[in-house]
C-alpha positions, 0 to 999 in steps of 0.5 A: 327868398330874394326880392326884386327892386321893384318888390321892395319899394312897393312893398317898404312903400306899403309898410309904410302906409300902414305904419302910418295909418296903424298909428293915425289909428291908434292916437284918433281912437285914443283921442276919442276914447277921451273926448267921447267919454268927456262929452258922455260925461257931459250929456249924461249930466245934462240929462240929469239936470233934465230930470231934475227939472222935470222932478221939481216941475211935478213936485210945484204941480203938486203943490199948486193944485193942492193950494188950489183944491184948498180954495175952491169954494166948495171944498170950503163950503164942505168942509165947514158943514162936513159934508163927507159924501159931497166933499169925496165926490169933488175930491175923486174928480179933481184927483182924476182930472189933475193926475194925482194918485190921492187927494184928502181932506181932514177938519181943524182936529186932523181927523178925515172928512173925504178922500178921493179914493174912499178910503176910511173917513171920521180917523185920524191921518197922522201925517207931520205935513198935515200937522204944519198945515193945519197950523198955517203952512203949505208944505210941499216935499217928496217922502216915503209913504208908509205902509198904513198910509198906502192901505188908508189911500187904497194905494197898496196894490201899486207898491206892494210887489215882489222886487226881483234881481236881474236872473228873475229870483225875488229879493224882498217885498216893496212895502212902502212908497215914494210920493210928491205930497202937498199939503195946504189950510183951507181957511173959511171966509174970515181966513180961519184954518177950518181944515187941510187937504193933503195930496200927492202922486205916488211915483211907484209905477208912475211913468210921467217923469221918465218918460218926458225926460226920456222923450225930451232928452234921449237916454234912459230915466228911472226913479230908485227907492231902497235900491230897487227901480220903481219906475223907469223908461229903460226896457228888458231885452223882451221891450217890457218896462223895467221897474220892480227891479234890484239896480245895480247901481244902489242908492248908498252912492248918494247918502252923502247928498251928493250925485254919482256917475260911473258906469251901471248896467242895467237890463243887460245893457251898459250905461254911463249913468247919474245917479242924484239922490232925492231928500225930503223935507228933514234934508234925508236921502230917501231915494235917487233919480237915475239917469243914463245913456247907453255906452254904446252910443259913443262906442258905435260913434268911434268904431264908425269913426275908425272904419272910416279912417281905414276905408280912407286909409285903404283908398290912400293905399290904392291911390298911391300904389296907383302912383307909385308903382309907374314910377317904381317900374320907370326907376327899375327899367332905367337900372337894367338899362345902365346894367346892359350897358355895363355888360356890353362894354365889360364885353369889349374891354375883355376883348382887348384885354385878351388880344393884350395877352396875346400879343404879349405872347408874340413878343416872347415868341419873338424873344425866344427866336432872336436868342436861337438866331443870336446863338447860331450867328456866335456859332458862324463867327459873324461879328456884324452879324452878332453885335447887330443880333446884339443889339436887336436882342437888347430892343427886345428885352425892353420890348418885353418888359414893356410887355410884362409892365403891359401883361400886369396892366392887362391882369388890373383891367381884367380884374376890373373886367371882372368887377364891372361883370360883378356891378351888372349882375348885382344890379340885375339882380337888385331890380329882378331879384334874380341871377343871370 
């Protein structure tokens, strides 16, 4: 198929374009491919900083309403007369009031006196962080809390669950918990340790801190122990929270101490998450802070970034087709123009040359008539007659070599005829694309 002038300006003019915008295309999507990812990267350790602060801020509340439990003097007053019944009255309100999911207190031996929950009293609470306050220490931490721990604190049923992996098939049975534990002396009137209080908040099912850091910073938080979310802000394709859930992000990638972030999915949703682990008071690992945000976030910013580039990029097409056709035609009307040109004067020149020819031929037939006449003058015996037909024939062989010389100059200008004829069909055929 052959293309007109026209068609291939406008259409090298369109390739080009879109070779333009093709790689415009690729480098800005390449380019944001790794300043999205960077700023991912940074928004997602951000956010976990967020988290972390938001941990510790619930840990020092902990700690700061356990010290303050410790001073009232009614929970003094009680447990120097060991009044059990009145001690785990104000010790259930203060645990209501104050957000905390246990509250205990134990006498100068360690053994119960009341508990907000009441749970069983007059037993020993065998905890290390009673121990250190018993013997002067305040002692603030996260921990896992112990089966038997969770039975006497009436906390079983919040942990004691069924863990499931993401096609709904149980794995294991949680049997322990997570807690932000406090524990602080209560001293008498002459500052003598008569006793401790012991208190915390057990973070299986606890939604505050995911929640909070999920309102204030946007992503998605959830609180990891043995490998399965027991609390978290991240939700199932049916809107329900997803907690009591294998992660498949699992807490091995921070026993080293220190965080990791990559890639996690999670409820079928992607996520470029952090994951920081959660040590107690020995400096052991005993679980991790998650905290992500979706992947699509920065994928639906560059897919929006590149449709724009190939709307605009579409609109620059049209402008410039818009600008460039006009100029295109103007260009190709010029060039059939100069071709017509060309056509008429190869016309006349083929004229010439033909009445070039044809005069030629009247100078044989000329030639030829003079030889006769000079014959039949030799024949009569004429002799001015002869030398003068002589002399005439000898002006006619110049004349016909001048007219040969003419004949051949004739032949160069109608192969020129015929190139110039060649030069305007081809032109003609450059800007219609066709043959006459």
């Amino acid at each position: 198929m052959n293309f007109g002038l026209r068609v291939r300006l406008i259409g090298t003019l369109i390739f080009a374009i879109l070779v333009f915008f093709a790689i415009s295309a690729f480098a800005a999507n390449y380019t944001m491919s790794g300043e999205l990812t960077r700023l991912g990267r940074q928004q997602v350790q951000s956010g976990a900083t967020g988290l972390a602060g938001y941990w510790d801020e619930k840990k020092d509340q902990v700690r700061l309403l356990t010290q303050q439990v410790a001073i009232q003097d009614a929970i003094r007053r009680n447990v120097a007369t060991k009044n059990g019944k009145a001690l785990s009255e104000s010790l259930t309100n203060i645990a209501r009031q104050a957000g905390l999911s246990f509250l205990t207190v134990v006498d100068l031996r360690g053994k119960v006196l009341g508990r907000a929950n009441g749970g069983p009293t007059s037993v020993s609470l065998n905890s290390p962080f009673v121990t250190r306050a018993l013997t002067g220490e305040t002692v603030s931490t996260a921990t896992r809390l112990s089966a038997a721990e969770l039975v006497a604190e009436q906390l079983a049923p919040q942990v004691t669950v069924d863990v499931k992996a993401a096609d709904g098939k149980s794995t294991h049975k949680m049997d322990s918990g997570l807690g932000l534990v406090a524990a602080a002396p209560i001293s008498d009137a002459n500052e003598r340790t008569i006793g401790a209080i012991y208190g915390g908040i057990l973070m299986n099912h606890y939604y505050d801190v995911v929640d909070q850091a999920t309102r204030a910073l946007g992503g998605k938080a959830a609180i990891v122990l043995d490998n399965a979310i027991v609390a978290s802000s991240i939700s199932r394709s049916d809107g329900t929270r997803l907690v009591d859930a294998d992660t498949a992000l699992p807490v091995a990638n921070v026993k080293g101490g220190k965080p990791y972030l990559g890639n996690d999915t999670e409820a079928g949703v992607a996520y470029l998450a952090q994951m920081d682990p959660i040590i107690d008071d020995q400096n052991a690992v005993i679980g991790a802070r998650w905290y992500g945000v979706p992947l699509a976030q920065f994928t639906d910013i560059q897919n929006h970034t590149l449709q724009s580039l190939l709307v605009w990029g579409l609109l620059a097409l049209l402008v410039a087709l818009l600008l460039a056709i006009p100029v295109v035609e103007s260009l190709c009307r010029a060039l059939i123009r100069r071709s017509k040109q060309v056509r008429a004067s190869t016309k006349e020149l083929a004229v010439i040359v033909v009445g070039g020819e044809v005069s030629g031929d009247h100078v044989a037939q000329t030639k030829a008539a003079v030889e006769r006449q000079g014959e039949a003058l030799a024949q009569s015996n004429v002799p001015a007659a002869t030398a003068l037909n002589a002399e005439i024939l000898g002006d006619i062989v110049v004349i016909d070599m001048l007219a040969q010389e003419m004949s051949d100059r004739m032949k160069q200008a109608t192969t020129r005829v015929n190139e110039l004829n060649e030069v305007a069909e081809g032109l003609n055929e450059l800007v219609t694309g066709t043959k006459n």
